[in-house]
C-alpha positions in Angstrom: -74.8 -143.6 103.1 -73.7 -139.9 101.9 -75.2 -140.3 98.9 -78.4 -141.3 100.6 -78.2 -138.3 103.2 -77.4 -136.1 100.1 -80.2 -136.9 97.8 -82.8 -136.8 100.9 -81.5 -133.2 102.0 -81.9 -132.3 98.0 -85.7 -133.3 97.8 -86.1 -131.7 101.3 -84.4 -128.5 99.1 -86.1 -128.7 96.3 -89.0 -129.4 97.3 -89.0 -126.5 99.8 -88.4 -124.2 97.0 -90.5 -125.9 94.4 -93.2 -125.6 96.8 -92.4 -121.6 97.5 -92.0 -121.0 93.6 -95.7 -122.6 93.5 -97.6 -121.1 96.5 -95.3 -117.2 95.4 -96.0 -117.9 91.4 -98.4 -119.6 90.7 -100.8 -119.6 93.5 -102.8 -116.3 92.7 -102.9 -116.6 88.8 -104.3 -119.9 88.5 -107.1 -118.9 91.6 -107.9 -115.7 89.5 -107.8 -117.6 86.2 -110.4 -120.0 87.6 -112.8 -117.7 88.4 -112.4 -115.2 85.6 -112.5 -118.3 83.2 -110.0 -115.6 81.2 -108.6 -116.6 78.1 -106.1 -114.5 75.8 -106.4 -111.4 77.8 -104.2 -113.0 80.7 -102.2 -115.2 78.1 -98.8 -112.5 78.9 -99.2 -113.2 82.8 -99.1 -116.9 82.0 -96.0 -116.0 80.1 -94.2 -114.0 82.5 -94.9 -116.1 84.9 -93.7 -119.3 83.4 -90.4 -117.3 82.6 -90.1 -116.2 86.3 -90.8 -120.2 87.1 -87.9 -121.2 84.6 -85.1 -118.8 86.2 -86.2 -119.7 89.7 -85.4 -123.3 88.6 -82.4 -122.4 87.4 -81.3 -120.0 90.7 -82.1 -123.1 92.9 -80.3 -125.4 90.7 -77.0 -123.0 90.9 -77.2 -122.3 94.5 -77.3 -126.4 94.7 -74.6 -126.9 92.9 -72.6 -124.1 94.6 -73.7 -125.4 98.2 -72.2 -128.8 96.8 -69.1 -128.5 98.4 -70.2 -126.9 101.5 -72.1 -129.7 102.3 -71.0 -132.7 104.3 -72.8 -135.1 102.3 -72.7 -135.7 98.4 -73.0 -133.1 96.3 -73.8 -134.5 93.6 -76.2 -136.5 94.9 -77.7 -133.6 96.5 -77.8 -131.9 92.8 -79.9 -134.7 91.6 -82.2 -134.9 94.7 -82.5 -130.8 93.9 -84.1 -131.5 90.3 -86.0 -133.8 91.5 -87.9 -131.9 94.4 -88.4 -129.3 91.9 -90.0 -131.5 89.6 -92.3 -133.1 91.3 -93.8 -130.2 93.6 -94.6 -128.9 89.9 -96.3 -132.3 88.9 -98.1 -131.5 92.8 -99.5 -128.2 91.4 -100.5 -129.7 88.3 -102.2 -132.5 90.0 -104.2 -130.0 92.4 -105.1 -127.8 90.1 -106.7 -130.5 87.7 -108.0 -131.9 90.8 -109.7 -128.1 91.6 -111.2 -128.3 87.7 -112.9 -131.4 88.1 -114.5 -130.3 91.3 -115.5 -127.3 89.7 -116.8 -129.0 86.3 -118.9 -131.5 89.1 -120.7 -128.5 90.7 -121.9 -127.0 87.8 
């Protein structure tokens, strides 16, 4: 049962963050990219942005696996439930966004 407990309080973690790094990130650019239809002009915000997306990953990641043994549950279930919050609130932004495009292509 820990290792249940553990990977539900990991998706509840990671998907908290994920959804933070998303709405903090990602949020503004691709609103602004939308409208401005921009192309290579704001192709070094897309970069620095995805970098600042891969180290957040990464800082929530270690702070899991730090918390690990703090936590009265399964650590490393907890690790794995971690990952996998953060991956799919990015597969949710993905999804929306294509979601917004269609919309958008629809209306004219």
């Amino acid at each position: 049962m820990t290792y249940v407990i553990g990977a539900i309080a990991g998706l509840i973690f990671g998907g908290a963050a994920g959804q933070l790094k998303n709405f903090l990130i990602w949020q503004k650019y691709l609103k602004a990219h939308a409208a401005e239809n921009s192309g290579t002009d704001s192709l070094g915000g897309l970069y620095a942005r995805s970098f600042i997306s891969y180290a957040v990953n990464i800082l929530v990641l270690a702070a899991a696996f730090f918390m690990r043994e703090v936590m009265p549950f399964d650590g490393i279930a907890f690790l794995i439930g971690t990952a996998v919050g953060l991956t799919i609130m990015n597969k949710v932004l993905a999804l929306g966004q294509k979601k917004q495009e269609d919309r958008r292509k629809e209306q004219g």
